[in-house]
DSSP file (Angstrom, degrees, kcal/mol; ACC not computed):
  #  RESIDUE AA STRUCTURE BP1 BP2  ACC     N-H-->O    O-->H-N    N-H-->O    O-->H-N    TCO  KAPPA ALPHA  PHI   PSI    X-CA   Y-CA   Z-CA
    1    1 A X              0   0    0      0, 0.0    48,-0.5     0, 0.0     2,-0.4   0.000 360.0 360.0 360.0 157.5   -4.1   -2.2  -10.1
    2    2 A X        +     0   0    0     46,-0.1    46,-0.1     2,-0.1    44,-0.0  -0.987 360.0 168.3-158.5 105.8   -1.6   -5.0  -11.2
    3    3 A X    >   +     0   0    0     -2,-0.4     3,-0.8    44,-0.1     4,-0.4  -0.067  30.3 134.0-145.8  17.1    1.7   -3.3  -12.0
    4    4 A X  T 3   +     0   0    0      1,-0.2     2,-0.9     2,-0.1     3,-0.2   0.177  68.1  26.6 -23.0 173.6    3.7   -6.7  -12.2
    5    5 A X  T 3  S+     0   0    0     99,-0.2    -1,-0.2     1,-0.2   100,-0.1   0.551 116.1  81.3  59.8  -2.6    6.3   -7.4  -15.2
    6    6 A X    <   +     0   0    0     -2,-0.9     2,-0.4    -3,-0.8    -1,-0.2   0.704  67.6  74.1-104.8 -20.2    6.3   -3.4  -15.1
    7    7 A X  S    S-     0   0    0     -4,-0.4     2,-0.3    -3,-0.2    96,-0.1  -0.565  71.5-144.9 -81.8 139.5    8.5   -2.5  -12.5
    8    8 A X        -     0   0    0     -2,-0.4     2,-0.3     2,-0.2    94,-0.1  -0.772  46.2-102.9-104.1 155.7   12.7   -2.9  -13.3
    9    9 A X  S    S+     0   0    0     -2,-0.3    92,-0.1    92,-0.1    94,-0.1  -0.888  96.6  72.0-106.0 152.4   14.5   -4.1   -9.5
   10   10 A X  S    S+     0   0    0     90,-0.3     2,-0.3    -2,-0.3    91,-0.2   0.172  72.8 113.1-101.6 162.7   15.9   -3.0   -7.5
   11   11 A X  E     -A  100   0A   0     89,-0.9    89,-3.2    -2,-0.1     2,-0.3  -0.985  61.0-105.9-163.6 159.7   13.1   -0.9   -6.3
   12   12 A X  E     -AB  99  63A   0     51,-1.4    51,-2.3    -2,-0.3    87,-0.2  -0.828  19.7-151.7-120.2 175.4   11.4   -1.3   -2.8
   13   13 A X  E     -AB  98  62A   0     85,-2.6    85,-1.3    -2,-0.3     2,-0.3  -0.516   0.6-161.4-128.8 150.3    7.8   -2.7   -1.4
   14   14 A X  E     -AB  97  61A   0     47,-0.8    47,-2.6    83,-0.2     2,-0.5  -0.719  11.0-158.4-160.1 109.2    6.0   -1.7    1.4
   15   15 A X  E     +AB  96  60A   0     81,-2.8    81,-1.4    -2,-0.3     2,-0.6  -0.641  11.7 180.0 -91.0 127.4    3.3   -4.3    2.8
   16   16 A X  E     -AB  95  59A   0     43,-3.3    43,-1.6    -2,-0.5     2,-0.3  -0.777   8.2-173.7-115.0  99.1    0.6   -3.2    4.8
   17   17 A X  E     -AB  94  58A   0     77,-0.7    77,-2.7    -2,-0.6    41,-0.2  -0.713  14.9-169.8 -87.0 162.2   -1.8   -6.3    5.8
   18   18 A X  E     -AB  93  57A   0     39,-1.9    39,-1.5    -2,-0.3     2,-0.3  -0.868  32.7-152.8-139.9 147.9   -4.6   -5.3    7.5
   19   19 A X  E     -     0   0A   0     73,-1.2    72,-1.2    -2,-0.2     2,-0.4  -0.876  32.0-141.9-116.8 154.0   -7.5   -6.7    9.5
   20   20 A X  E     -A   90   0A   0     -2,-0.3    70,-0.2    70,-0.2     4,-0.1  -0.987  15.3-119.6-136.1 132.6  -10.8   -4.1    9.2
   21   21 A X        -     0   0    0     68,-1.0    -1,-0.2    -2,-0.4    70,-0.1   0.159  35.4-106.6 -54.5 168.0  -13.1   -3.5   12.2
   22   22 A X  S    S+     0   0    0     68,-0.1     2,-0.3    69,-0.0    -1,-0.1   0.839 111.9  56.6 -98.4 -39.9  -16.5   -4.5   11.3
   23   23 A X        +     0   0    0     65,-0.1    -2,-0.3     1,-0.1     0, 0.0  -0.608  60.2 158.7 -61.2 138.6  -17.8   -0.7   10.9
   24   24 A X    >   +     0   0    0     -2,-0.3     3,-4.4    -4,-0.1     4,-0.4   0.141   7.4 167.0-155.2  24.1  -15.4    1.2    8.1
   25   25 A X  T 3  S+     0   0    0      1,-0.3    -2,-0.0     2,-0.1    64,-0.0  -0.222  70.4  21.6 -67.8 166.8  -17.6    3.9    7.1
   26   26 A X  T 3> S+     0   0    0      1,-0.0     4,-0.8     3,-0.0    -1,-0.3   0.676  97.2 111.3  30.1  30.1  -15.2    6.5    5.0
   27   27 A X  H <>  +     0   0    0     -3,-4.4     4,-1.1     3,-0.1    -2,-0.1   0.824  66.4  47.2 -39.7 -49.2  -12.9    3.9    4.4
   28   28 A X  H  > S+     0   0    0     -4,-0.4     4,-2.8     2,-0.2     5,-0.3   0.912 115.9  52.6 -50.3 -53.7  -13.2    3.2    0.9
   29   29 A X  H  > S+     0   0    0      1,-0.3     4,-2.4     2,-0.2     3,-0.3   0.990 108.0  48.8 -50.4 -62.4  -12.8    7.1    0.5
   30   30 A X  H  X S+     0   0    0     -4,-0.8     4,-1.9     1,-0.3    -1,-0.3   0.752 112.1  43.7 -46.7 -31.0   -9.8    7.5    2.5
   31   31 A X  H  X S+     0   0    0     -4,-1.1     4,-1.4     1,-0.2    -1,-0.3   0.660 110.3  54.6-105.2   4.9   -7.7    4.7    1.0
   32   32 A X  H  X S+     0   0    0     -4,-2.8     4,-1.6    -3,-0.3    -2,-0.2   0.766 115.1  48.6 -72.2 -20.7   -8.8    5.9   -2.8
   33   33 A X  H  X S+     0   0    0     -4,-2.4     4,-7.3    -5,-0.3    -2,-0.2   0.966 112.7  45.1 -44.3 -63.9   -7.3    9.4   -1.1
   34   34 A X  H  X S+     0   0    0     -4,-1.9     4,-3.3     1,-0.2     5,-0.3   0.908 108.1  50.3 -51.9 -70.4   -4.5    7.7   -0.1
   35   35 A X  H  X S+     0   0    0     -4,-1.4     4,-1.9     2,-0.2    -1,-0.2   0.875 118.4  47.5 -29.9 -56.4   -4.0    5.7   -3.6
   36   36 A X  H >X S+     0   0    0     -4,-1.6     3,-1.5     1,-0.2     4,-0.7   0.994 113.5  44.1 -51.3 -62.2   -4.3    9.7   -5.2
   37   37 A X  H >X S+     0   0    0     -4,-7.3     3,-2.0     1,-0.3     4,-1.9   0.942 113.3  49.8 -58.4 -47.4   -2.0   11.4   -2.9
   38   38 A X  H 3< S+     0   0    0     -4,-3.3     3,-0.3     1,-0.3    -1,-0.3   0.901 104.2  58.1 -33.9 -49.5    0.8    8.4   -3.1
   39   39 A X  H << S+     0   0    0     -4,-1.9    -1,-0.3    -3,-1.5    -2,-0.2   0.525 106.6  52.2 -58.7 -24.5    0.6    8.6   -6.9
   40   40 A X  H << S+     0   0    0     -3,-2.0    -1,-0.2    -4,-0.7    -2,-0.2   0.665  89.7 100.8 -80.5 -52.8    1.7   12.6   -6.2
   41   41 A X  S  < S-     0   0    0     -4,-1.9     2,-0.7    -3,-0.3     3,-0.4  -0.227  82.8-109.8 -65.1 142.2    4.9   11.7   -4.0
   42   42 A X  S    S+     0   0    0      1,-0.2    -1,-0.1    26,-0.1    29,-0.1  -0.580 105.3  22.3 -63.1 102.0    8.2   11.8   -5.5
   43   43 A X  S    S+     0   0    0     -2,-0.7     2,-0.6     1,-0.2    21,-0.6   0.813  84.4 140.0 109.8  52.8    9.7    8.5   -6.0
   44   44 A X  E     +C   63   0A   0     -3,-0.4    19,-0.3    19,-0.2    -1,-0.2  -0.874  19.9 174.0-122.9  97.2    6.0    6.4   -5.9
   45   45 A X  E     -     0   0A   0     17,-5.5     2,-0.4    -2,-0.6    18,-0.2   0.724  53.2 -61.8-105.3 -26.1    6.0    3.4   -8.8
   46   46 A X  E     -C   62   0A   0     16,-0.6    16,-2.0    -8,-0.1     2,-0.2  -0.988  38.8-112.7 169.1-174.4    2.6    1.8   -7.9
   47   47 A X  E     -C   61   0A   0     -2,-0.4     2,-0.5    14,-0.3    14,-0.2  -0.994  10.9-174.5-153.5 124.6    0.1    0.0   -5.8
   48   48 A X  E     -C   60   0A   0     12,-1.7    12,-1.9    -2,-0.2     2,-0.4  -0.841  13.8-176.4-175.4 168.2   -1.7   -3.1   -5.5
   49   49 A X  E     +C   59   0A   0     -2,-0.5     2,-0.2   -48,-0.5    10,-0.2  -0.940   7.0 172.0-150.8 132.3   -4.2   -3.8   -3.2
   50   50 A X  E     -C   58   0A   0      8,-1.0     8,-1.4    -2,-0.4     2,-0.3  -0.996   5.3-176.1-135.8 142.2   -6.7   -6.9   -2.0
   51   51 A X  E     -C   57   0A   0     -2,-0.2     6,-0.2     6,-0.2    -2,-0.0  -0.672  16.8-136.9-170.9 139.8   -8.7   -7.6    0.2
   52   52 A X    >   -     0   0    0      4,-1.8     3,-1.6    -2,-0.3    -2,-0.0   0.359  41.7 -90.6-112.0 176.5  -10.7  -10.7    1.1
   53   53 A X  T 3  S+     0   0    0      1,-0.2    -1,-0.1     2,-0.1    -2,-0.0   0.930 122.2  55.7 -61.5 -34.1  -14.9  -11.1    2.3
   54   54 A X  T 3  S-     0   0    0      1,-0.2    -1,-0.2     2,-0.1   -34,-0.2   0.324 121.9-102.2-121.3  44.8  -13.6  -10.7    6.0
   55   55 A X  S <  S+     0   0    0     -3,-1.6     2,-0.4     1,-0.4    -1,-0.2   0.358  81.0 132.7  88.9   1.1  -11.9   -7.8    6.0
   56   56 A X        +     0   0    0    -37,-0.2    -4,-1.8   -39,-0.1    -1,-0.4  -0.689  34.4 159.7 -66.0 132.8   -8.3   -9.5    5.8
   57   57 A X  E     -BC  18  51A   0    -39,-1.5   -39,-1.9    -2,-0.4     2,-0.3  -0.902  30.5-153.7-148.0 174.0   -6.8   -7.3    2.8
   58   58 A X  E     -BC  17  50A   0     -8,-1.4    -8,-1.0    -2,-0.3     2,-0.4  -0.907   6.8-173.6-161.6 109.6   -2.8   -6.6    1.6
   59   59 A X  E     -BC  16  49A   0    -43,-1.6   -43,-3.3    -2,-0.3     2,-0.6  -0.967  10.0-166.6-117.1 144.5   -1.9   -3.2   -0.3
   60   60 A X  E     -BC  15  48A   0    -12,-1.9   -12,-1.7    -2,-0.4   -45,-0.2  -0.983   8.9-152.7-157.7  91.7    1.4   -3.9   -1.0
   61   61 A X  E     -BC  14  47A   0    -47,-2.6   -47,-0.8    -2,-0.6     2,-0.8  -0.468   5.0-138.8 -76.2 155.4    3.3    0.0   -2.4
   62   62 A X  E     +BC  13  46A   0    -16,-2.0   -17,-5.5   -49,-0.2   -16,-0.6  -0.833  24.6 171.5-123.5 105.4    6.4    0.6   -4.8
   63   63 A X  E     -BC  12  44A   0    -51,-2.3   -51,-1.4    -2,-0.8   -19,-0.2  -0.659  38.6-137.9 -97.4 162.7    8.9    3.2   -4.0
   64   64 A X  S    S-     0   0    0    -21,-0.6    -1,-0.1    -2,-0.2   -54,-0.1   0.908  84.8  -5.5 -75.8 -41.1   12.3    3.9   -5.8
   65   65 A X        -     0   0    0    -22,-0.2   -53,-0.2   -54,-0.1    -2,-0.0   0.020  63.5-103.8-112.1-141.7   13.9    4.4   -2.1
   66   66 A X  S  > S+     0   0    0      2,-0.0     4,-2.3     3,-0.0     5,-0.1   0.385 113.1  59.8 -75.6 -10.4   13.7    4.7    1.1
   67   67 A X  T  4 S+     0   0    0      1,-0.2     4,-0.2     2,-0.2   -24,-0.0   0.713 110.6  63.2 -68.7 -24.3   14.1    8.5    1.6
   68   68 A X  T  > S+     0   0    0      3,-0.2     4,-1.1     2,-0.1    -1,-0.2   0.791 101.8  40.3  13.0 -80.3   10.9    7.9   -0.6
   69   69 A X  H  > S+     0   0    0      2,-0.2     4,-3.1     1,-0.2    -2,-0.2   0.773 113.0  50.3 -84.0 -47.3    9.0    6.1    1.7
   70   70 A X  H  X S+     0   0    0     -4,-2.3     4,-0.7     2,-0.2    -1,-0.2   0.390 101.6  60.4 -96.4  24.7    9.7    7.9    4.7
   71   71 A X  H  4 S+     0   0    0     -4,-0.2    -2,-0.2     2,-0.1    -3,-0.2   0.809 113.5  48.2 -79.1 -46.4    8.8   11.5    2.8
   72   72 A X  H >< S+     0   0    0     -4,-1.1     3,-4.4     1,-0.3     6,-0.2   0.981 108.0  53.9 -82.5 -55.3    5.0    9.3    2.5
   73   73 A X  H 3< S+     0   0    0     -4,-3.1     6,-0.4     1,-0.3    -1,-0.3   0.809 107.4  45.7 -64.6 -31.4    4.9    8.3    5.9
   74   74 A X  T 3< S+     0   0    0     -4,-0.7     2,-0.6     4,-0.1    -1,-0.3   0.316  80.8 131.7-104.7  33.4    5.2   11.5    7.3
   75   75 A X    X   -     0   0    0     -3,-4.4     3,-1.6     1,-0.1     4,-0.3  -0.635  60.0-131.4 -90.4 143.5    2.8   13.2    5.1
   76   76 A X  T 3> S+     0   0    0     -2,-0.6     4,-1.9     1,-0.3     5,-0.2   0.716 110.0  36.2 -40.2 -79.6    0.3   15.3    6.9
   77   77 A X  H 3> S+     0   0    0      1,-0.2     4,-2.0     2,-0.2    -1,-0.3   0.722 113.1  57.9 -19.8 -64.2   -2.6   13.9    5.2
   78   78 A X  H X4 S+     0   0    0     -3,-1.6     3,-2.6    -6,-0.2    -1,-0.2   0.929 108.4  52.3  -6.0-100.0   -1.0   10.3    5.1
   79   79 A X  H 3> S+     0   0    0     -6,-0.4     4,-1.8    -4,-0.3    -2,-0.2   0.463 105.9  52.7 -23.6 -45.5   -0.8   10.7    9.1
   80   80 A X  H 3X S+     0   0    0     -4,-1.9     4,-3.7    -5,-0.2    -1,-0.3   0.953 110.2  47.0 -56.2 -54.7   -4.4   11.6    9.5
   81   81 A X  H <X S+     0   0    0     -3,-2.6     4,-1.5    -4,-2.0    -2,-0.2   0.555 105.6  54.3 -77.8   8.2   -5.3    9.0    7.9
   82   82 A X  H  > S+     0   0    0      2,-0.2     4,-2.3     3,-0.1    -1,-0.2   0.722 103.6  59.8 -77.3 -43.0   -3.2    6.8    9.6
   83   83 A X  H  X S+     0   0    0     -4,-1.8     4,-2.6     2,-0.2     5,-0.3   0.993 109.0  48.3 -47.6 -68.7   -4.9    8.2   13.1
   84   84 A X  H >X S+     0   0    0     -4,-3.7     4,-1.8     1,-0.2     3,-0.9   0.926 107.4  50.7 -59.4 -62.3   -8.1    6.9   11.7
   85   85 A X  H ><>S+     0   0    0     -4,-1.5     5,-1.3     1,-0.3     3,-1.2   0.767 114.9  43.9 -34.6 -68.4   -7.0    3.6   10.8
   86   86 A X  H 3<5S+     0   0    0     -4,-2.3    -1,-0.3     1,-0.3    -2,-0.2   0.816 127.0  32.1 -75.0 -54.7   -5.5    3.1   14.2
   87   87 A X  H <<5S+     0   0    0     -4,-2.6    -1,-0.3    -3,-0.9    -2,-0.2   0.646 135.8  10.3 -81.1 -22.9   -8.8    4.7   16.0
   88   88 A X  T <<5S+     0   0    0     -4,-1.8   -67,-0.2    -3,-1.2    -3,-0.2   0.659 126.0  36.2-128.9 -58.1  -11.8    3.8   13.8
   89   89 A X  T   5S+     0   0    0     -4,-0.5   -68,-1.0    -5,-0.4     2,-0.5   0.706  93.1  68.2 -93.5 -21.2  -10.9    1.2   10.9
   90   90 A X  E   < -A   20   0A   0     -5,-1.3   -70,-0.2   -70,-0.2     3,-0.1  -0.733  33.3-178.3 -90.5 128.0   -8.3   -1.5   11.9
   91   91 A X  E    S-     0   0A   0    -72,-1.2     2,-0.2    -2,-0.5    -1,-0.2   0.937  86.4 -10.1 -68.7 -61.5   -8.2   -4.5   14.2
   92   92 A X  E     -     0   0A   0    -73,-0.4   -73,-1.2     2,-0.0    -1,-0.4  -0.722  58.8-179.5-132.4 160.6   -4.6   -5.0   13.2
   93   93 A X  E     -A   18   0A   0     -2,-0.2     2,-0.4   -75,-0.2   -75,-0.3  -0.978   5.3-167.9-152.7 173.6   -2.4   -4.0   11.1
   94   94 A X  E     -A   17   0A   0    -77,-2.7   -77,-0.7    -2,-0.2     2,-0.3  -0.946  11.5-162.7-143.7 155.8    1.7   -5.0   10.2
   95   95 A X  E     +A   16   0A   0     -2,-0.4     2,-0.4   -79,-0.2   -79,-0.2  -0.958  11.2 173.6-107.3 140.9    3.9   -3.0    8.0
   96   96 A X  E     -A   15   0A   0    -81,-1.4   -81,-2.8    -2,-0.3     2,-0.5  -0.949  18.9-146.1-142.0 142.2    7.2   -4.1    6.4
   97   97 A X  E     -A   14   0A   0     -2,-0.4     2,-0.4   -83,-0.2   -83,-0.2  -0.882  19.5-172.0-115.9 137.8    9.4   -2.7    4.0
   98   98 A X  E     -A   13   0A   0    -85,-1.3   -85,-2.6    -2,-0.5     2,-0.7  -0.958  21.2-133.6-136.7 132.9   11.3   -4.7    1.6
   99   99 A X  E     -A   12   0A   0     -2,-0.4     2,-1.7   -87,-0.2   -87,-0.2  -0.824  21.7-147.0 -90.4 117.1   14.0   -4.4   -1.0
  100  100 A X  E     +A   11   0A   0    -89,-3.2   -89,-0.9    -2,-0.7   -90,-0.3  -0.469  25.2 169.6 -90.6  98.6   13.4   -5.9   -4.0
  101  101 A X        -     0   0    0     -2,-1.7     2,-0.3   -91,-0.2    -1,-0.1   0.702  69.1  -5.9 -70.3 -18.7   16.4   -7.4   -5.8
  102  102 A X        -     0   0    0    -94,-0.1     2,-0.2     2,-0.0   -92,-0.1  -0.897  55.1-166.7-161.0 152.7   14.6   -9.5   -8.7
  103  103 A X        -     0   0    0     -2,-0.3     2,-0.1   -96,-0.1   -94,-0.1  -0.799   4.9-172.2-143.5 151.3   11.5  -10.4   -9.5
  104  104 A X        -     0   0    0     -2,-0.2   -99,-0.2     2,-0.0     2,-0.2  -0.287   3.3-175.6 -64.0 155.6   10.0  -13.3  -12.2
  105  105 A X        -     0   0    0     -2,-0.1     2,-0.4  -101,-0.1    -2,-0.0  -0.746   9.4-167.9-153.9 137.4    6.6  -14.1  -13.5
  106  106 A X        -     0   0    0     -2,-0.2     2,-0.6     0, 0.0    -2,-0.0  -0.957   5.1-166.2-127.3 155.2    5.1  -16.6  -15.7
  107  107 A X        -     0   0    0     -2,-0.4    -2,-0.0     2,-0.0     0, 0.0  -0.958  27.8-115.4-134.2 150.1    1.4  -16.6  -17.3
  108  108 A X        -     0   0    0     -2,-0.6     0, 0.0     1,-0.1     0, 0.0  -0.173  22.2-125.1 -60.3 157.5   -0.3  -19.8  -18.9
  109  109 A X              0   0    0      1,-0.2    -1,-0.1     0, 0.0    -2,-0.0   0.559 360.0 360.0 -67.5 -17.0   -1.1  -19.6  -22.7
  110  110 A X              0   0    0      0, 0.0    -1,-0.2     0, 0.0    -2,-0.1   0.445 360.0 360.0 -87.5 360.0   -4.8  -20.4  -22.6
């Protein structure tokens, strides 16, 4: 989903790049879970999400806050699936959270 141009700042970001293990069965499931249950949480603006042939990917959330952000991390569900990540589905991962003070866009005419 591609939620650019939609979002007013300030608002904050929260990137999670990722590397994925070469097995990832119930992955897919878990972060469409994930995608639901976020969408649920109080204060949750959006998602977008990539991720590339060799398993490098970047889902990149939109909160209004940060009391926000850490209500999602420490939900139960969240957590679980954070456990798996850590045990089953990731090489790597980084998180960062960012306040976003402006943002721009431009798209071609053609």
């Amino acid at each position: 989903m591609t939620i650019q141009n939609q979002l007013s700042a300030p608002y904050y970001a929260v990137i999670f790049s990722s590397i994925l293990k070469q097995e990832e069965d119930g992955y897919d499931e878990m972060a469409q879970r994930m995608e639901e249950l976020a969408s649920s949480q109080s204060g949750y603006l959006g998602i977008e999400s990539v991720r590339d042939a060799n398993g490098a990917g970047i889902t990149i959330s939109y909160w209004e806050n940060l009391d926000s952000i850490r209500a999602w991390k420490k939900n139960f569900e969240h957590q679980v699936a954070q456990d798996l990540g850590q045990s089953q589905w990731y090489k790597s991962y980084t998180v960062k959270t960012c306040r976003v003070e402006d943002t721009y866009s431009w798209n071609s005419k053609t």
